[in-house]
DRENPARO-599753 format. One record per residue: y, x, z of N, C-alpha, C in turn. Coordinates in steps of 0.02 Angstrom, whole numbers, padded with zeros to 5 digits, always signed. Layout:
N
YXZYXZYXZ/...
//
This chain:
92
-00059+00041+00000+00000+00000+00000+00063+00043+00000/+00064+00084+00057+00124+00161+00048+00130+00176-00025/+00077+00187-00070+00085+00237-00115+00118+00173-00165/+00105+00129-00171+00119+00057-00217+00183+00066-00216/+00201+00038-00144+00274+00024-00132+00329+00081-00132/+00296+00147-00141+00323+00212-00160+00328+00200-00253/+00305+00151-00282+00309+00160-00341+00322+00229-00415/+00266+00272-00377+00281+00335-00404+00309+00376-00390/+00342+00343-00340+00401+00438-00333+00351+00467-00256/+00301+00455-00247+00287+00478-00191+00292+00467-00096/+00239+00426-00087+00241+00399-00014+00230+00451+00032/+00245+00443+00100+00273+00493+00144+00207+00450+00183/+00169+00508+00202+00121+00486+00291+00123+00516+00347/+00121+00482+00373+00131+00519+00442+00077+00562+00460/+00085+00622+00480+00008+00651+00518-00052+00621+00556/-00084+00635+00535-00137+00595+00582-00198+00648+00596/-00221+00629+00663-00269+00700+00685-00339+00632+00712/-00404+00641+00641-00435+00596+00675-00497+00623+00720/-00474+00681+00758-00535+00721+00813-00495+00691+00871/-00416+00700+00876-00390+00683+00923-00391+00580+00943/-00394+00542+00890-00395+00486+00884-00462+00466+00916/-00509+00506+00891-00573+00475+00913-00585+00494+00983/-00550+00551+01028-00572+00570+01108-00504+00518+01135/-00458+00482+01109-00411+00462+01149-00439+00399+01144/-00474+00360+01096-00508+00298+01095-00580+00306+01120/-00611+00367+01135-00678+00356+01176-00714+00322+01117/-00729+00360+01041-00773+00326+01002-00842+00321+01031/-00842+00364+01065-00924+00377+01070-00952+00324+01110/-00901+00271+01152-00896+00247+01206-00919+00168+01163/-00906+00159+01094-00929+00094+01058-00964+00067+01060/-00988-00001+01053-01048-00055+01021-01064-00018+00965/-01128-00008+00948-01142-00010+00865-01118-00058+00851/-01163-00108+00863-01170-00170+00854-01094-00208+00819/-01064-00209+00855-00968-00222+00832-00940-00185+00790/-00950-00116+00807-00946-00077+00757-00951-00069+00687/-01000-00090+00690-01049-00116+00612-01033-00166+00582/-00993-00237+00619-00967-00286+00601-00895-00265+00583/-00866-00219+00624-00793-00200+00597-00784-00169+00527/-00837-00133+00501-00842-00073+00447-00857-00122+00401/-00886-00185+00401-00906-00220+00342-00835-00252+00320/-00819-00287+00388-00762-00329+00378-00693-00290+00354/-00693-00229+00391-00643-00175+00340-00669-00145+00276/-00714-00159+00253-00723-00124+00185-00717-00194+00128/-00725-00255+00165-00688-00291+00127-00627-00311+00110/-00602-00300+00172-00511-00279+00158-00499-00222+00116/-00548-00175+00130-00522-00111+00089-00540-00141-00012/-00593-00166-00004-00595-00185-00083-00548-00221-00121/-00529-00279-00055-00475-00301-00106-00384-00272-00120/-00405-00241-00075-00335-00191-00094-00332-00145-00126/-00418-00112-00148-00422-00076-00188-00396-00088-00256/-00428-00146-00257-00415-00189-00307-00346-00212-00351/-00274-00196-00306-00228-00187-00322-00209-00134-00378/-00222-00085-00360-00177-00032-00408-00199-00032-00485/-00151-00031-00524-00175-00037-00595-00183+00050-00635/-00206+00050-00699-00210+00117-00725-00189+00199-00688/-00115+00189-00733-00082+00244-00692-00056+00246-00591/-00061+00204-00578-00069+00205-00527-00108+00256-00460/-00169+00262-00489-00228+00273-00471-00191+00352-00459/-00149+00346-00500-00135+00459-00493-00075+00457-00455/-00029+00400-00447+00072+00401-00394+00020+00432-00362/+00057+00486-00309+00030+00525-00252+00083+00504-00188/+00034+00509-00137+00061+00514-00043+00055+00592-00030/+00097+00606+00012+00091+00672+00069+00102+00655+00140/+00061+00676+00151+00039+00688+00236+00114+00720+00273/+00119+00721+00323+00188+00764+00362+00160+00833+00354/+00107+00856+00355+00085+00919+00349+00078+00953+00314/+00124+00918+00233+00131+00939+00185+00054+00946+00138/-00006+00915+00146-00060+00888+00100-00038+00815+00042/-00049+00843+00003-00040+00776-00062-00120+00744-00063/-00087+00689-00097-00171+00667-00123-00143+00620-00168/-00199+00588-00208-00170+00517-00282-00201+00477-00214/-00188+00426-00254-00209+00353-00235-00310+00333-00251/-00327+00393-00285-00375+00396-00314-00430+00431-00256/-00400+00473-00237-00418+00532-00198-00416+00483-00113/-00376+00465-00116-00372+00420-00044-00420+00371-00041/-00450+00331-00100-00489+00281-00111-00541+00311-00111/-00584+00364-00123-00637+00417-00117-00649+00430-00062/-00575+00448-00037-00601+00464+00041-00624+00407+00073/-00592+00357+00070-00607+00308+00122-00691+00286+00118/-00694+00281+00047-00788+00250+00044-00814+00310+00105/-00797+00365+00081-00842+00428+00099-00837+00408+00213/-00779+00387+00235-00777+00384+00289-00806+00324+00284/-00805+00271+00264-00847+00191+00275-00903+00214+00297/-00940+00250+00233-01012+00260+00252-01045+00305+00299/-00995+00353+00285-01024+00412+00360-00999+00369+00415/-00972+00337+00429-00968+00281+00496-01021+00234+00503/-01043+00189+00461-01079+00145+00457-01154+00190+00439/-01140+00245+00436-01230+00291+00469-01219+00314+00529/-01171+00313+00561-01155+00334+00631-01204+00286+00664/-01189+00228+00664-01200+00163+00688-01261+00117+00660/-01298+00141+00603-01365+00117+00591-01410+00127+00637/-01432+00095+00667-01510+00091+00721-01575+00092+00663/
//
């Protein structure tokens, strides 16, 4: 949505540290169980927003505060790649 409403010239993100995110939320501390219901129910939000960006789109780029770029392409990659290494976290 950042990178959309950046319409090309480049969306700004804030840093984010997700080793520090996960010991200040106590991941380890989770339900699978909920867990597993959250990752479905966010990967359907994530589809249909995927679903937004058209052609050239896919390449407008975001940067991190830490000065990392990425496309819109590259961000959508990542995210499957974290869906699923989460949702094997949490397979019984």
């Amino acid at each position: 949505e950042l990178i959309l409403d950046a319409e090309g010239a480049g969306a700004s993100f804030a840093d984010w540290d997700q080793d520090a995110a996960a010991v200040e939320k106590e991941h380890w501390k989770a339900n699978t169980h909920v867990t597993a219901i959250l990752i479905k129910e966010r990967a359907a939000a994530a589809a249909e927003a995927w679903g937004e960006p058209t052609a050239e789109q896919w390449e407008w780029s975001g940067r991190r505060g830490d000065g990392v770029t990425f496309t819109a392409a590259a961000l959508g990659r990542y995210l499957v790649h974290d869906l699923l290494h989460h949702l094997h976290d949490v397979d019984a």
